[in-house]
N, CA, C and O atoms as a printed pandas DataFrame, in Angstrom:
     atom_number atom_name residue_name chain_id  residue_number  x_coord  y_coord  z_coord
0              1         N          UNK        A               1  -39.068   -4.734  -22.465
1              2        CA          UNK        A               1  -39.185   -4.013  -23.709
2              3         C          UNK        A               1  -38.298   -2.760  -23.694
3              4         O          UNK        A               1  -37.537   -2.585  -24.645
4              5         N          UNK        A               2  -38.331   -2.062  -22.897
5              6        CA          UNK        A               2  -37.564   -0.673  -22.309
6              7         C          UNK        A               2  -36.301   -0.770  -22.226
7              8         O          UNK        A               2  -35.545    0.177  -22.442
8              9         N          UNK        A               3  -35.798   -2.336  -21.790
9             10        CA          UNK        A               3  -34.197   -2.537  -21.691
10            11         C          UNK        A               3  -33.581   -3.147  -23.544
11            12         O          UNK        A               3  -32.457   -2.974  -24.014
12            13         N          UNK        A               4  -34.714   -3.814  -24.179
13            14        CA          UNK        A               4  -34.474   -4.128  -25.628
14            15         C          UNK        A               4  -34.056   -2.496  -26.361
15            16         O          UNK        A               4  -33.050   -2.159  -26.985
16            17         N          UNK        A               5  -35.309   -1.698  -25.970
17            18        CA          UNK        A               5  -34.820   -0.449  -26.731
18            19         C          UNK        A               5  -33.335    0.392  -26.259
19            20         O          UNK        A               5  -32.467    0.819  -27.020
20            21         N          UNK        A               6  -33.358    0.439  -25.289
21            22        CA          UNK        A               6  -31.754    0.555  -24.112
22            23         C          UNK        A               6  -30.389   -0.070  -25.393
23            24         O          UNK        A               6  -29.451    0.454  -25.994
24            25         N          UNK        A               7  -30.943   -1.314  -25.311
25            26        CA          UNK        A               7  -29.555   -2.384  -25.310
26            27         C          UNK        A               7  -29.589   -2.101  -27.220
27            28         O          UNK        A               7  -28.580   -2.259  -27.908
28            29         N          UNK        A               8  -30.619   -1.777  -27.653
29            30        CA          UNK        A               8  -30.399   -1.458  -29.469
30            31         C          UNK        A               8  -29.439   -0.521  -29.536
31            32         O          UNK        A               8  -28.368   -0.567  -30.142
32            33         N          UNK        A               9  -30.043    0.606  -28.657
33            34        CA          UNK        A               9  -29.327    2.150  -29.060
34            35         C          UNK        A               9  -27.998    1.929  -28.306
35            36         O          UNK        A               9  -27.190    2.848  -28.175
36            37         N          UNK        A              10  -27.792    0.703  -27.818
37            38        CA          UNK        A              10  -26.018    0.735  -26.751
38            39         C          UNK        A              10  -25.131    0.034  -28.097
39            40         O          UNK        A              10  -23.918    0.196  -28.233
40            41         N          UNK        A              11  -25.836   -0.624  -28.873
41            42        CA          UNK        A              11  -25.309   -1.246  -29.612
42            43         C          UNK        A              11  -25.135   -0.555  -31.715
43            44         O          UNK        A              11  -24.427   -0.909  -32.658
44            45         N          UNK        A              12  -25.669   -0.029  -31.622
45            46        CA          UNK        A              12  -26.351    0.786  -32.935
46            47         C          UNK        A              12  -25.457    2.414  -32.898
47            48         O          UNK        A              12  -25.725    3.199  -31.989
48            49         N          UNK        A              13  -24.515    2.746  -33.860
49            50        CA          UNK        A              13  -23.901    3.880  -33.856
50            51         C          UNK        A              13  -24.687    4.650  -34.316
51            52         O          UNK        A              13  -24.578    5.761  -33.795
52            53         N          UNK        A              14  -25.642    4.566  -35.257
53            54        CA          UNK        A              14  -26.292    5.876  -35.731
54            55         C          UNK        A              14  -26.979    6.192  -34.866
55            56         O          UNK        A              14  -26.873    7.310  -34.362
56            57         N          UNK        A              15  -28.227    4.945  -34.290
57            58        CA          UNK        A              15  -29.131    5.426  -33.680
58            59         C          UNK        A              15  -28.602    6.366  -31.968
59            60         O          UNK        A              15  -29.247    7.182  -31.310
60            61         N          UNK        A              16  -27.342    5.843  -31.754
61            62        CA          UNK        A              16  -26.631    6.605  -30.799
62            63         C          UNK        A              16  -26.480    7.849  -31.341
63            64         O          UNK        A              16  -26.418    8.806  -30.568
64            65         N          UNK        A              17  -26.410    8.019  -32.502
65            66        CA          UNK        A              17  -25.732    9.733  -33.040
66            67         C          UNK        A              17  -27.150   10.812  -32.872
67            68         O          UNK        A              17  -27.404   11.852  -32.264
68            69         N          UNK        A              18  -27.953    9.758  -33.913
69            70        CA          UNK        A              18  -29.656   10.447  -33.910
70            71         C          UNK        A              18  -30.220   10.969  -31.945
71            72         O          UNK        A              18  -30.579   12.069  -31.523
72            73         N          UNK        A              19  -30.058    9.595  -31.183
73            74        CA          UNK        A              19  -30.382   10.021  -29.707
74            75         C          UNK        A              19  -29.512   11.424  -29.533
75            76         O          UNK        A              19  -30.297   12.357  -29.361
76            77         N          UNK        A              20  -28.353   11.785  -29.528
77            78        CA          UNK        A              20  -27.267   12.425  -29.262
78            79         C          UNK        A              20  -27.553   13.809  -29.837
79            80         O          UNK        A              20  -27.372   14.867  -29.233
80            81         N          UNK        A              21  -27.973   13.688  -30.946
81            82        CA          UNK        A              21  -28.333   15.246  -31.676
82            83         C          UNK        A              21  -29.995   15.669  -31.191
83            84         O          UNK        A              21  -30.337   16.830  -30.965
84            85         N          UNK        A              22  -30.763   14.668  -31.107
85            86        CA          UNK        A              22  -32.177   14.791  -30.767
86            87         C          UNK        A              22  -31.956   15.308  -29.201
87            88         O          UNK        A              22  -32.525   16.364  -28.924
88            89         N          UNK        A              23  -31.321   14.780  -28.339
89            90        CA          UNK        A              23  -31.093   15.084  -26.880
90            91         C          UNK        A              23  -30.212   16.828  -26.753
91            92         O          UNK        A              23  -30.360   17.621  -25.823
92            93         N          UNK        A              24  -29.518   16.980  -27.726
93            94        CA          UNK        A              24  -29.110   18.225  -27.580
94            95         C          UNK        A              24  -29.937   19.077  -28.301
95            96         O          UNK        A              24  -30.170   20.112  -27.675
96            97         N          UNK        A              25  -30.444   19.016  -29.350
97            98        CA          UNK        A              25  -31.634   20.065  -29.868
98            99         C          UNK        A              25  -32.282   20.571  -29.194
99           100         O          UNK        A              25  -32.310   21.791  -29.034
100          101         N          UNK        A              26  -33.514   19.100  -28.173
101          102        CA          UNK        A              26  -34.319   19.379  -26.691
102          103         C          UNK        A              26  -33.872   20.225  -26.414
103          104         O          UNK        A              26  -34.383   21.343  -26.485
104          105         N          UNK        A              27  -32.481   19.893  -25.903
105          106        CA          UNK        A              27  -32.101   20.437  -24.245
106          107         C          UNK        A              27  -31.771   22.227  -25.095
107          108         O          UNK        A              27  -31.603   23.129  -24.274
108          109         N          UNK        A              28  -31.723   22.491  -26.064
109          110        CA          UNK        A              28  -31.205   23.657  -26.291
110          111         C          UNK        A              28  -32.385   24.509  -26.634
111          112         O          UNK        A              28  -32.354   25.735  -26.737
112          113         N          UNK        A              29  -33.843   23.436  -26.870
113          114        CA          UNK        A              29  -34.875   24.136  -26.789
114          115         C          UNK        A              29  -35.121   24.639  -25.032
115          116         O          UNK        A              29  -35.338   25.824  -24.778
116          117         N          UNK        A              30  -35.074   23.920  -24.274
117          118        CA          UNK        A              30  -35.437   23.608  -23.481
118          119         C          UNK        A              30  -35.049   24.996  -22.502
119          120         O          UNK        A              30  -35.794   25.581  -21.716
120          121         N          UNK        A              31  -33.633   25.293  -22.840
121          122        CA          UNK        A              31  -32.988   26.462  -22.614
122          123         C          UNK        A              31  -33.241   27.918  -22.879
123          124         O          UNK        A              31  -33.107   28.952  -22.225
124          125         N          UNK        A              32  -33.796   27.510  -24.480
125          126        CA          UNK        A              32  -33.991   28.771  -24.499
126          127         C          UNK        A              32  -35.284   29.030  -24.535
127          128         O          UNK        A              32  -35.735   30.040  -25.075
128          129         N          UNK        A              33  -36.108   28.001  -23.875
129          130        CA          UNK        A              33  -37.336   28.396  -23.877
130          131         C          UNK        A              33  -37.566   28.761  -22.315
131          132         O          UNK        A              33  -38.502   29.552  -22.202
132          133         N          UNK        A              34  -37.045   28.449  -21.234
133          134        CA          UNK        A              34  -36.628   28.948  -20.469
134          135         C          UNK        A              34  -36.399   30.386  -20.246
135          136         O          UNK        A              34  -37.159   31.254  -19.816
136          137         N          UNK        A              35  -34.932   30.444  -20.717
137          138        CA          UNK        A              35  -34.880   31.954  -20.700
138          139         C          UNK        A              35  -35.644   32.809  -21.073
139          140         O          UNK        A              35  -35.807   33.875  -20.479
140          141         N          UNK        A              36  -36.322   32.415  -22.282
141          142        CA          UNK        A              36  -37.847   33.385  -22.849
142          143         C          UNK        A              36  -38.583   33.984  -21.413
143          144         O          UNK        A              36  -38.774   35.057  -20.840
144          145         N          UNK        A              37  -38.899   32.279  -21.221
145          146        CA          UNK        A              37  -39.954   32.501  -19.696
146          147         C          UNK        A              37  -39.440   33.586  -18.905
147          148         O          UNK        A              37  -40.141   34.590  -18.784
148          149         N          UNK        A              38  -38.099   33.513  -18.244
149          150        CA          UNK        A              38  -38.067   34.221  -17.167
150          151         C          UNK        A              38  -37.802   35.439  -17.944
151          152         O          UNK        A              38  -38.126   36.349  -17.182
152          153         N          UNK        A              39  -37.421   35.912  -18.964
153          154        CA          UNK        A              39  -37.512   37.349  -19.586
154          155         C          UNK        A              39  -38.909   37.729  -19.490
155          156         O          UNK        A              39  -39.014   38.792  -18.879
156          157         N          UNK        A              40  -40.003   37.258  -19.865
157          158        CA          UNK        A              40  -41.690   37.304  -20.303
158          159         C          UNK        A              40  -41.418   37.543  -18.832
159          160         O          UNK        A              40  -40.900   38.601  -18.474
160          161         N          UNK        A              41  -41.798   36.459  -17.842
161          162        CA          UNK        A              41  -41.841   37.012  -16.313
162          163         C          UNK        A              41  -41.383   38.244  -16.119
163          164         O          UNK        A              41  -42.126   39.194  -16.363
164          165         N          UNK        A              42  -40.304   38.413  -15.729
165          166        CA          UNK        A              42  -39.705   39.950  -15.549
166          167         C          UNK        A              42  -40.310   41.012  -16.284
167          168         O          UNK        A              42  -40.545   42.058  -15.679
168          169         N          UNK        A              43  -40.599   40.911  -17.494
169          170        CA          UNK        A              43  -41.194   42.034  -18.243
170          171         C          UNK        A              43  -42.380   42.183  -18.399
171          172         O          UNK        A              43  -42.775   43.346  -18.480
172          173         N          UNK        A              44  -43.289   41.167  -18.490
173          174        CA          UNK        A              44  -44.206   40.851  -18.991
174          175         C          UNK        A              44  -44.591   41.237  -20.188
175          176         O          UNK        A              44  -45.786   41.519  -20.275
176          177         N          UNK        A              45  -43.847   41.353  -21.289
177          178        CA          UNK        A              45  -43.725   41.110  -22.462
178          179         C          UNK        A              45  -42.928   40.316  -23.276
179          180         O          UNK        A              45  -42.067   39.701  -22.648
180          181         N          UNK        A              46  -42.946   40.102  -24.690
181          182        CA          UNK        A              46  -41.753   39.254  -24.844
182          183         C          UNK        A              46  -40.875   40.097  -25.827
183          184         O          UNK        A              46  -41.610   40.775  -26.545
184          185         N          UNK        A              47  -39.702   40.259  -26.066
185          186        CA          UNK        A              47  -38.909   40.449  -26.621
186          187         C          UNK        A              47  -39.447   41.118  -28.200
187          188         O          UNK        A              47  -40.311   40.399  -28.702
188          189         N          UNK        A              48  -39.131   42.199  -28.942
189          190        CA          UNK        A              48  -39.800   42.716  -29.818
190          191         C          UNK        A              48  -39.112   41.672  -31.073
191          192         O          UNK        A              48  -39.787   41.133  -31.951
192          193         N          UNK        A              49  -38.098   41.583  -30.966
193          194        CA          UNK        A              49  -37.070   40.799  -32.214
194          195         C          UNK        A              49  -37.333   39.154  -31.892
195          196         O          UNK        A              49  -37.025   38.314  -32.738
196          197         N          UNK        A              50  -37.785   38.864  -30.907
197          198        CA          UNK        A              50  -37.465   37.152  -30.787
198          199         C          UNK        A              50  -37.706   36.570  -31.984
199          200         O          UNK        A              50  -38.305   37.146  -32.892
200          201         N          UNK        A              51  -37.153   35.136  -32.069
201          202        CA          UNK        A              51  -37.130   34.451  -32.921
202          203         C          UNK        A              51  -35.832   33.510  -32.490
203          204         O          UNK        A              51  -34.735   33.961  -32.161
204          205         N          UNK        A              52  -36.233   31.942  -32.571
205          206        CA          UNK        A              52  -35.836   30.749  -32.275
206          207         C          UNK        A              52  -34.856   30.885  -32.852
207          208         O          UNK        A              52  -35.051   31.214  -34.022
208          209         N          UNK        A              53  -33.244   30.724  -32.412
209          210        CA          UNK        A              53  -32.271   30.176  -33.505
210          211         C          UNK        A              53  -31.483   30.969  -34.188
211          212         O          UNK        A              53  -30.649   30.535  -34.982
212          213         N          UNK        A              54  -31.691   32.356  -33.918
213          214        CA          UNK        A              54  -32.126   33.973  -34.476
214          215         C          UNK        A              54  -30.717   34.316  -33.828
215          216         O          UNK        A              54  -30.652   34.056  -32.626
216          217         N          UNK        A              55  -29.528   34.877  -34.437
217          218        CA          UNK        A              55  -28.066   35.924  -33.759
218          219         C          UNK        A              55  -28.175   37.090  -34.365
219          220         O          UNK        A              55  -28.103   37.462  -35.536
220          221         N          UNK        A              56  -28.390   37.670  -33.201
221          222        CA          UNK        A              56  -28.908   39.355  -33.714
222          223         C          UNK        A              56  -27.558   40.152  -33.810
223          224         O          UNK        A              56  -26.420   39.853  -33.446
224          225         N          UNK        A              57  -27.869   40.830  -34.183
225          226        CA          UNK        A              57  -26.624   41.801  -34.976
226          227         C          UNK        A              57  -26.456   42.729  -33.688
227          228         O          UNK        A              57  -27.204   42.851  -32.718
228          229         N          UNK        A              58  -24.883   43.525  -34.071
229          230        CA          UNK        A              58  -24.679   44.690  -32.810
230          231         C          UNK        A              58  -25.550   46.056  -33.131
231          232         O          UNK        A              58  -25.729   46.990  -32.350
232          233         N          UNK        A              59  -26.016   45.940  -34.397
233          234        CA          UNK        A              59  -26.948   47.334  -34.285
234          235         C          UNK        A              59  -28.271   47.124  -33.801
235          236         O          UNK        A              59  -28.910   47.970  -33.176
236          237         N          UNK        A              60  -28.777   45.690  -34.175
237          238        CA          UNK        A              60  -29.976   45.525  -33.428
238          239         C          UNK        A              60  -29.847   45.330  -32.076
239          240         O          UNK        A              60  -30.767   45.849  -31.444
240          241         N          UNK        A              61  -28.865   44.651  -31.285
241          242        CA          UNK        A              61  -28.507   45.032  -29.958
242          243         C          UNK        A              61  -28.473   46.392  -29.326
243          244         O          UNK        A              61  -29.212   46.857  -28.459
244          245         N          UNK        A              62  -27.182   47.067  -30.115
245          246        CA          UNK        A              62  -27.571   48.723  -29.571
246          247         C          UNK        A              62  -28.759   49.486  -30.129
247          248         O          UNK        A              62  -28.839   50.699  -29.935
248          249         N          UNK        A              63  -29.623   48.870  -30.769
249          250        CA          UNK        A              63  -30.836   49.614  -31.087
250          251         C          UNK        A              63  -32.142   49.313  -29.683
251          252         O          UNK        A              63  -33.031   50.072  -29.295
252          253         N          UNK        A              64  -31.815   48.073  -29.259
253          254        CA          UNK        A              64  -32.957   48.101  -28.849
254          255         C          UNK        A              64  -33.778   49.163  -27.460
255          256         O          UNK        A              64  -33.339   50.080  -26.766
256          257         N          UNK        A              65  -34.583   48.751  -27.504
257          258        CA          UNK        A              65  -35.512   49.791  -27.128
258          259         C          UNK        A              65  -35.177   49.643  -25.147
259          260         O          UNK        A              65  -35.056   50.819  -24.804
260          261         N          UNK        A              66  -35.084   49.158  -24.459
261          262        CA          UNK        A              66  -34.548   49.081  -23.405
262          263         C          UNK        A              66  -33.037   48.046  -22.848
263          264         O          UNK        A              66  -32.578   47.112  -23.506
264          265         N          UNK        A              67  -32.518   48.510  -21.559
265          266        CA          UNK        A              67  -30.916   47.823  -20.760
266          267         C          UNK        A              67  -31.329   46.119  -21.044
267          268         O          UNK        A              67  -30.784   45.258  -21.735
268          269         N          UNK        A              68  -32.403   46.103  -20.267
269          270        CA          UNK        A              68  -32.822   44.537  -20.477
270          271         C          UNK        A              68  -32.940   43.761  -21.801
271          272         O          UNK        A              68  -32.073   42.905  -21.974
272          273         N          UNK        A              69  -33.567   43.864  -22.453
273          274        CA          UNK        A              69  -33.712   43.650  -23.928
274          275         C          UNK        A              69  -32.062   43.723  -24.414
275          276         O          UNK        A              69  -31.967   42.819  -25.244
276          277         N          UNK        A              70  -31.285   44.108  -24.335
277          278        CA          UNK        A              70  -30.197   44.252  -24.971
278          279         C          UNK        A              70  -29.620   43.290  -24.323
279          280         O          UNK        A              70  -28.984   42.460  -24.973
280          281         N          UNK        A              71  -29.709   43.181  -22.901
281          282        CA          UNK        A              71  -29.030   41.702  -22.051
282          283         C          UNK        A              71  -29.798   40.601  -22.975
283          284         O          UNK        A              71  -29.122   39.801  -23.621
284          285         N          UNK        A              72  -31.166   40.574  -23.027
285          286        CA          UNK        A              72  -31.618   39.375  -23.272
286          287         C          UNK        A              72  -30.829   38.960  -24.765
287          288         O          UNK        A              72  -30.278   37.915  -25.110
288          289         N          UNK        A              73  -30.999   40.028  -25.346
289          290        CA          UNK        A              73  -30.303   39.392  -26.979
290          291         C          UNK        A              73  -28.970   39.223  -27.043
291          292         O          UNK        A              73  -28.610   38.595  -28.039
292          293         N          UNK        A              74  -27.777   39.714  -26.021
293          294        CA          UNK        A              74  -26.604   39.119  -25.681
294          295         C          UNK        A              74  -26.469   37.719  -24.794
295          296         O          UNK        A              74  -25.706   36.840  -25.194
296          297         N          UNK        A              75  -27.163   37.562  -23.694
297          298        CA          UNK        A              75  -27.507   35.932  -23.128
298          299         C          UNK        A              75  -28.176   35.275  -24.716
299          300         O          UNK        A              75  -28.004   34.125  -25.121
300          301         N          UNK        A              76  -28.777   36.122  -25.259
301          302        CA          UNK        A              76  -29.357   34.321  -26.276
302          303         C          UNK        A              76  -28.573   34.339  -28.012
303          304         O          UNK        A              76  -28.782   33.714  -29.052
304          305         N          UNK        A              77  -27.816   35.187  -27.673
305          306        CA          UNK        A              77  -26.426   34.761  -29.008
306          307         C          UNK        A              77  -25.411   34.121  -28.372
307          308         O          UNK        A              77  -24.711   33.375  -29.057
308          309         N          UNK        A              78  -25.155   34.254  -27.121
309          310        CA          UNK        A              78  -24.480   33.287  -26.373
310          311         C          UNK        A              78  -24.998   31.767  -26.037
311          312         O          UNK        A              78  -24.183   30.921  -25.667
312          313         N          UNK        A              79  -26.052   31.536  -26.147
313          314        CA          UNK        A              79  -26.968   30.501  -25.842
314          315         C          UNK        A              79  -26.904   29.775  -27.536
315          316         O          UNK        A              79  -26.556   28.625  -27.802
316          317         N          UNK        A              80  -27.223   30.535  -28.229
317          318        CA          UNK        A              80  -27.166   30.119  -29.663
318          319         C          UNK        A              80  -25.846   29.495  -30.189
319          320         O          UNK        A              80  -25.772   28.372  -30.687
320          321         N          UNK        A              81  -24.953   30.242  -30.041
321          322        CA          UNK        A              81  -23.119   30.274  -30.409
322          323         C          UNK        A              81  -22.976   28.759  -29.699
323          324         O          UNK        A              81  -22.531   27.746  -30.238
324          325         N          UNK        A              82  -23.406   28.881  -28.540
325          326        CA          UNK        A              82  -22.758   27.771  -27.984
326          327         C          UNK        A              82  -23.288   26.440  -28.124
327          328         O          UNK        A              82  -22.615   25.416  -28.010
328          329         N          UNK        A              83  -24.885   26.505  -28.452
329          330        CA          UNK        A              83  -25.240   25.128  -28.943
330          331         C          UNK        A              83  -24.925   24.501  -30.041
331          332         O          UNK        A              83  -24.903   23.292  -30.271
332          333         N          UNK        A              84  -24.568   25.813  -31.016
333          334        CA          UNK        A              84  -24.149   25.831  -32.621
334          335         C          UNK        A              84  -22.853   24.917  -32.452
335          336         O          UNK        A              84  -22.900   23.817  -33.002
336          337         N          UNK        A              85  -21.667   25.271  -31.726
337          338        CA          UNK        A              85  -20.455   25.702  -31.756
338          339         C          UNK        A              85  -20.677   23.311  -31.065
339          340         O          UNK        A              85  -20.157   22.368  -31.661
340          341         N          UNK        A              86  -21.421   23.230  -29.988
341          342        CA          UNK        A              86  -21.688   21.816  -29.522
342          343         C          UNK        A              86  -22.377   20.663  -30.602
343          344         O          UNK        A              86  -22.150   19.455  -30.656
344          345         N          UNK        A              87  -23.313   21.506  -31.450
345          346        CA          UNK        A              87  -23.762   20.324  -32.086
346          347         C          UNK        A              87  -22.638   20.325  -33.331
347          348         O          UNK        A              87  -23.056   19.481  -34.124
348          349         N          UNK        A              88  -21.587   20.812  -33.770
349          350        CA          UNK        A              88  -20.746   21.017  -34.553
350          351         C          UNK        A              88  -19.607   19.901  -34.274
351          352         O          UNK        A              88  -19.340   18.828  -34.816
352          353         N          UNK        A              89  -19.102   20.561  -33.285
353          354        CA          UNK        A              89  -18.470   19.237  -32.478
354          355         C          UNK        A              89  -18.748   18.316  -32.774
355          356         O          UNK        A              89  -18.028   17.493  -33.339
356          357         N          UNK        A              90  -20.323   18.151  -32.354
357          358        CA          UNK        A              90  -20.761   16.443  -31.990
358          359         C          UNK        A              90  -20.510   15.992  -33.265
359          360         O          UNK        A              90  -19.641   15.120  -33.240
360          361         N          UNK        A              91  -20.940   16.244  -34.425
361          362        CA          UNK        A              91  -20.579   15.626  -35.658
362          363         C          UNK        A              91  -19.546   15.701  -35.801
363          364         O          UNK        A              91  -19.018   14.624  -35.522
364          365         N          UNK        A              92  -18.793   16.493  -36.137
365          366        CA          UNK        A              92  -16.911   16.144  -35.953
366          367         C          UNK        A              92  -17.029   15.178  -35.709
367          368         O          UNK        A              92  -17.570   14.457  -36.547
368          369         N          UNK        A              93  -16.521   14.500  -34.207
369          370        CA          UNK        A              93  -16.910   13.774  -33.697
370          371         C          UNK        A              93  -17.516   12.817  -34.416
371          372         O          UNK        A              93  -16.820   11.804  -34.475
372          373         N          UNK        A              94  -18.790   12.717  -35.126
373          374        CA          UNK        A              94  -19.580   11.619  -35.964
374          375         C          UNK        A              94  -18.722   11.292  -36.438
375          376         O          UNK        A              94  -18.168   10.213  -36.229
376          377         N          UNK        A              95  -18.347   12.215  -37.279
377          378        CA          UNK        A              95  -17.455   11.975  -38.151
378          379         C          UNK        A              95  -16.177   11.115  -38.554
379          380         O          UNK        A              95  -15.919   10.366  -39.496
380          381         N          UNK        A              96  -15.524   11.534  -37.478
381          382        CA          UNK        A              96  -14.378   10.914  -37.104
382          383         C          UNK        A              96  -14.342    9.669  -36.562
383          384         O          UNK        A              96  -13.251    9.159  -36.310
384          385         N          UNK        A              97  -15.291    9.137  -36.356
385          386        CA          UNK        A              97  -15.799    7.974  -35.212
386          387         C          UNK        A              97  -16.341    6.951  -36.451
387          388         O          UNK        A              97  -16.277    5.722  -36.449
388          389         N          UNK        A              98  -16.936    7.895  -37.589
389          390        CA          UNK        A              98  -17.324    6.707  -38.601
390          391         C          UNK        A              98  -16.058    6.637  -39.749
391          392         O          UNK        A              98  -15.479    5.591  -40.040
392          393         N          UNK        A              99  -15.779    7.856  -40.284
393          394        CA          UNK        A              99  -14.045    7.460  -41.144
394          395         C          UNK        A              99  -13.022    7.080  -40.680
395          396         O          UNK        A              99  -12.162    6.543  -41.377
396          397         N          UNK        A             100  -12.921    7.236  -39.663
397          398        CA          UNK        A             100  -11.403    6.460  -38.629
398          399         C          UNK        A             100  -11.388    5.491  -38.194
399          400         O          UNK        A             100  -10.396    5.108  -37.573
């Protein structure tokens, strides 16, 4: 049954695209839920601005209230930019793969 579902999605372009965007969403949750963690660890608080998905501005960067906090919101606009900047691609990519 496990190799039928395998051998659909080897054969099936969308459902390859859908796996492909669903597998990078995860993994970009996965990341930045991560990094949350080990920020919360270290601080034992969480971040006053957080928010999923969220590119904070340079005044809310130089505003914030401590060195750390200002790292954390530069690591997760970098974290953001770059999943943005990948799942962008990947459709390109769709794209080009279904009009060409």
């Amino acid at each position: 049954m496990f190799a039928n579902i395998l051998s659909s999605i080897g054969n099936d372009f969308i459902t390859q695209t859908l796996v492909t965007f669903v597998g990078l969403y995860g993994f970009y949750m996965l990341v930045a839920r991560i990094h949350l963690y080990l920020y919360q660890r270290d601080n034992k608080r969480k971040p006053v601005h957080y928010r999923m998905f969220r590119l904070y501005s340079k005044s809310l960067i130089s505003n914030a209230p401590s060195k750390k906090e200002k790292q954390f919101y530069i690591v997760t606009n970098r974290l953001t930019w770059f999943f943005n900047t990948v799942m962008i691609v990947a459709f390109l990519i769709y794209l080009i793969k279904v009009f060409l």
